[in-house]
PATOR-937543 format. One record per residue (C-alpha): residue number from 1; residue in one letter; x, y, z. Coordinates in Angstrom, 1 decimal. Example, Ala and Ser with C-alpha at 12.3 -4.5 7.8 and 13.67 -1.06 7.14 Angstrom:
! PATOR-937543
<votor nr="1" rest="a" X="12.3" Y="-4.5" Z="7.8"/>
<votor nr="2" rest="s" X="13.7" Y="-1.1" Z="7.1"/>
***
This chain:
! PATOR-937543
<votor nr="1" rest="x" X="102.5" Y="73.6" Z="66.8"/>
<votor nr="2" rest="x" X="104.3" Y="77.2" Z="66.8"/>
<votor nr="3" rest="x" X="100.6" Y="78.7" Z="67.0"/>
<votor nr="4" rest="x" X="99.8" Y="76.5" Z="69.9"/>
<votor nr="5" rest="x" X="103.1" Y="77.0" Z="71.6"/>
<votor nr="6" rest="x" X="102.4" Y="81.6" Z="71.6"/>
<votor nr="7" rest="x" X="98.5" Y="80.9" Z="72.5"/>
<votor nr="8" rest="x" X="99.8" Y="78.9" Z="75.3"/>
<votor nr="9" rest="x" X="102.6" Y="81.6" Z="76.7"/>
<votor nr="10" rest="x" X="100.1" Y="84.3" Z="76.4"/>
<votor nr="11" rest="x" X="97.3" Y="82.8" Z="77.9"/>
<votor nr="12" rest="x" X="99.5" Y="81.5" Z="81.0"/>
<votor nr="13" rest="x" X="99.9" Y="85.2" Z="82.4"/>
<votor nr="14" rest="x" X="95.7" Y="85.7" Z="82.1"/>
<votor nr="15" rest="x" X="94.1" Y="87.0" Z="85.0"/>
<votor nr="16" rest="x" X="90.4" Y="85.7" Z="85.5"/>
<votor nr="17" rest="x" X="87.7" Y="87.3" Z="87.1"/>
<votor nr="18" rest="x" X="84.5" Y="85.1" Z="87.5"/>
<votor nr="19" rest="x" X="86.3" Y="83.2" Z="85.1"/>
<votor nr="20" rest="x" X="85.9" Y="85.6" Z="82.4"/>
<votor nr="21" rest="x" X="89.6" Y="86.9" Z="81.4"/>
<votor nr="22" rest="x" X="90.1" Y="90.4" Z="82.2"/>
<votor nr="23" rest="x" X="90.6" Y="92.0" Z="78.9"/>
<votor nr="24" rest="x" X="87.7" Y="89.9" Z="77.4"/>
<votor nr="25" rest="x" X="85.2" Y="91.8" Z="80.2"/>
<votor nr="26" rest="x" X="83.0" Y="93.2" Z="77.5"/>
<votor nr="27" rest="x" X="81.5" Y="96.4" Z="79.5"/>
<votor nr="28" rest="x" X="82.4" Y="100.2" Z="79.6"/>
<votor nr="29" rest="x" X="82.8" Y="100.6" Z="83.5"/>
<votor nr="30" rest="x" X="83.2" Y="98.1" Z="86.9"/>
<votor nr="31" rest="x" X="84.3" Y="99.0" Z="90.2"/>
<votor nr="32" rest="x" X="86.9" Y="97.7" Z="92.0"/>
<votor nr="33" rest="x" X="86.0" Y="97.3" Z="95.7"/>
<votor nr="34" rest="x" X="88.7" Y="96.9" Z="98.2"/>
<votor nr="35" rest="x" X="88.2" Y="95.7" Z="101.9"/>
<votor nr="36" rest="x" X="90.9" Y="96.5" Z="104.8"/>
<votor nr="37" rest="x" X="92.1" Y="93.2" Z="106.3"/>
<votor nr="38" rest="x" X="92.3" Y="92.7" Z="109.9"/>
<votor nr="39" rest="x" X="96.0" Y="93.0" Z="111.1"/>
<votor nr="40" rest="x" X="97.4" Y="93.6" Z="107.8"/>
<votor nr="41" rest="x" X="98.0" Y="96.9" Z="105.3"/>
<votor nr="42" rest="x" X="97.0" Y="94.8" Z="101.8"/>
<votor nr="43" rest="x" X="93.7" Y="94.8" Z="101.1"/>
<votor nr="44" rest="x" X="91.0" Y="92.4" Z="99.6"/>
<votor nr="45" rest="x" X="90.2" Y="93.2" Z="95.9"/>
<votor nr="46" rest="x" X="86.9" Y="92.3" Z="94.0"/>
<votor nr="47" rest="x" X="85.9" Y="93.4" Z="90.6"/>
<votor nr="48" rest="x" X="82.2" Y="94.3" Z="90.3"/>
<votor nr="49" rest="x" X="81.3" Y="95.0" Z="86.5"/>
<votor nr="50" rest="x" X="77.5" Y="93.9" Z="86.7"/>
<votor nr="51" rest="x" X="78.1" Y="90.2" Z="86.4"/>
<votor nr="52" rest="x" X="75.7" Y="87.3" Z="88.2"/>
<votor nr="53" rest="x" X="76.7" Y="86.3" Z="91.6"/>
<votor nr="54" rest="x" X="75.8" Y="83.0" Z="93.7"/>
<votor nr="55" rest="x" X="73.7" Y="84.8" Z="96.7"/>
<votor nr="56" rest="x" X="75.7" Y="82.7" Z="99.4"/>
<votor nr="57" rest="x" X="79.0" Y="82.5" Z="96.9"/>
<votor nr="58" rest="x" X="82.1" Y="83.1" Z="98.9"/>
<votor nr="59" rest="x" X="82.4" Y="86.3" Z="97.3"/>
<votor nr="60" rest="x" X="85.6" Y="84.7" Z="95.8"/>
<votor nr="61" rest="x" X="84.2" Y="84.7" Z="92.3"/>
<votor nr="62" rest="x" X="84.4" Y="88.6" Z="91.7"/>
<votor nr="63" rest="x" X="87.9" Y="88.2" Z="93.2"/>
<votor nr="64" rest="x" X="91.2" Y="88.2" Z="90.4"/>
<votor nr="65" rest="x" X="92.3" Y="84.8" Z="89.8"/>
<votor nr="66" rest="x" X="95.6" Y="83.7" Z="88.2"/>
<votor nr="67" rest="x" X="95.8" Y="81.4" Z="85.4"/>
<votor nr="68" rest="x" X="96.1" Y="78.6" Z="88.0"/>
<votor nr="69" rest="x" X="92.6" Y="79.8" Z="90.1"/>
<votor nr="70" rest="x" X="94.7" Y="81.3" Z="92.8"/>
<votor nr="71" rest="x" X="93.4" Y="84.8" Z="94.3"/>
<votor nr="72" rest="x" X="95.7" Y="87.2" Z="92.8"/>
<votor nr="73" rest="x" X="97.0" Y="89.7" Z="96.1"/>
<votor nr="74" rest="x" X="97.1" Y="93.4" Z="96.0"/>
<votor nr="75" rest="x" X="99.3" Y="95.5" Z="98.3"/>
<votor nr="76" rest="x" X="96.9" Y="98.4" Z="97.9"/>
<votor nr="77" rest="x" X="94.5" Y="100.4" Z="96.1"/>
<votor nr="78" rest="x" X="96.9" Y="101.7" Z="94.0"/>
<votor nr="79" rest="x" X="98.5" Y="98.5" Z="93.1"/>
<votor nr="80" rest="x" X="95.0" Y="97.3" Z="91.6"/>
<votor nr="81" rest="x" X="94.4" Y="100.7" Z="90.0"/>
<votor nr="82" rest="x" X="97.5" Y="100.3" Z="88.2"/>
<votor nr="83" rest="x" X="96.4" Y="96.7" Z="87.7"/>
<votor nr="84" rest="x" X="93.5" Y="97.6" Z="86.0"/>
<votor nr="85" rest="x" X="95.0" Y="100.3" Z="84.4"/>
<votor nr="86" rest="x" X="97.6" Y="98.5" Z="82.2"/>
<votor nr="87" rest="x" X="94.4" Y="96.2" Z="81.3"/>
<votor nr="88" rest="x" X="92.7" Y="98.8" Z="79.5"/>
<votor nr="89" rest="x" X="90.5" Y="100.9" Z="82.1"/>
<votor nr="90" rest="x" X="90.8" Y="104.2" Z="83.1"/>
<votor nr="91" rest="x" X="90.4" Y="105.7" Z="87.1"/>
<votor nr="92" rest="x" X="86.5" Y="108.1" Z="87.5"/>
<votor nr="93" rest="x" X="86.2" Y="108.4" Z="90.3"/>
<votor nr="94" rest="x" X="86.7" Y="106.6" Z="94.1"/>
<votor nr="95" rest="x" X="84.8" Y="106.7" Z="97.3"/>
<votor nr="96" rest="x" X="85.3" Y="105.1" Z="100.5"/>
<votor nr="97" rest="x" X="83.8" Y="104.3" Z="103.8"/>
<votor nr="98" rest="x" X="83.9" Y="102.4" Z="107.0"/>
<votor nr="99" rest="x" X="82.1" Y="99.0" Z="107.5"/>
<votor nr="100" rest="x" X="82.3" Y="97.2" Z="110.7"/>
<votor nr="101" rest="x" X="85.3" Y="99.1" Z="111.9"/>
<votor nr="102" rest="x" X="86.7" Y="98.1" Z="108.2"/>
<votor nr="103" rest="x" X="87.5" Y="100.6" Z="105.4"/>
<votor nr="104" rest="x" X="86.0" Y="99.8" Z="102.1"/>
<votor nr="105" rest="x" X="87.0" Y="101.5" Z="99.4"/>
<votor nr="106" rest="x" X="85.0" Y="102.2" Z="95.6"/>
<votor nr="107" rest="x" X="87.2" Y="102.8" Z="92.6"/>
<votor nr="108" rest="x" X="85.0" Y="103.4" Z="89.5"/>
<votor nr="109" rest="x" X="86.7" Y="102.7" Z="86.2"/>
<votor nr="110" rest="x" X="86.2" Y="102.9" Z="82.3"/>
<votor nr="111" rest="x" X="87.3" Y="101.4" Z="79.6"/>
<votor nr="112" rest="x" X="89.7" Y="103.1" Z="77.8"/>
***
């Protein structure tokens, strides 16, 4: 029951991408791609580390996901660097540029 109860409190604070849990993302580097929104200084996150995506998927499955399925927000770039960082990656390098009159920025990462 005790061993249940601990794999329950620390899976409760997981954050999902494409359903996979972050820290179980088996690969050396990803990119985390953020999008400007309209009206607004936060931006839109998604996590690209090579995994399949629907061709007409919302794009909300490379987004972060709380244990719940709800999109995890980000106030910046920074805030998901730091995300990322404290989940075992390390910053490369970062690129940015303009689509649509929208900024979208590159952060390349690697595990630590």
């Amino acid at each position: 029951m005790l061993l249940l109860f601990f794999t329950c409190c620390f899976t409760a604070y997981s954050q999902t991408v494409n359903d996979i849990p972050i820290e179980e993302i088996d690969v050396e580097y990803l990119r985390i791609v953020g999008t400007s929104r309209m009206m607004s200084k936060k931006v839109t996150i998604e996590i690209d580390f090579g995994q399949d995506t629907k061709f007409f998927g919302s794009g909300k499955e490379t987004q972060v996901k709380d244990i719940e399925g709800k999109l995890v927000k980000f106030n910046s770039m920074i805030d998901a660097l730091n995300f990322m960082s404290s989940n075992g990656y390390d910053f490369v390098q970062a690129y940015a540029f303009s689509v649509n009159n929208q900024n979208v920025y590159h952060y390349l990462m690697k595990k630590k």
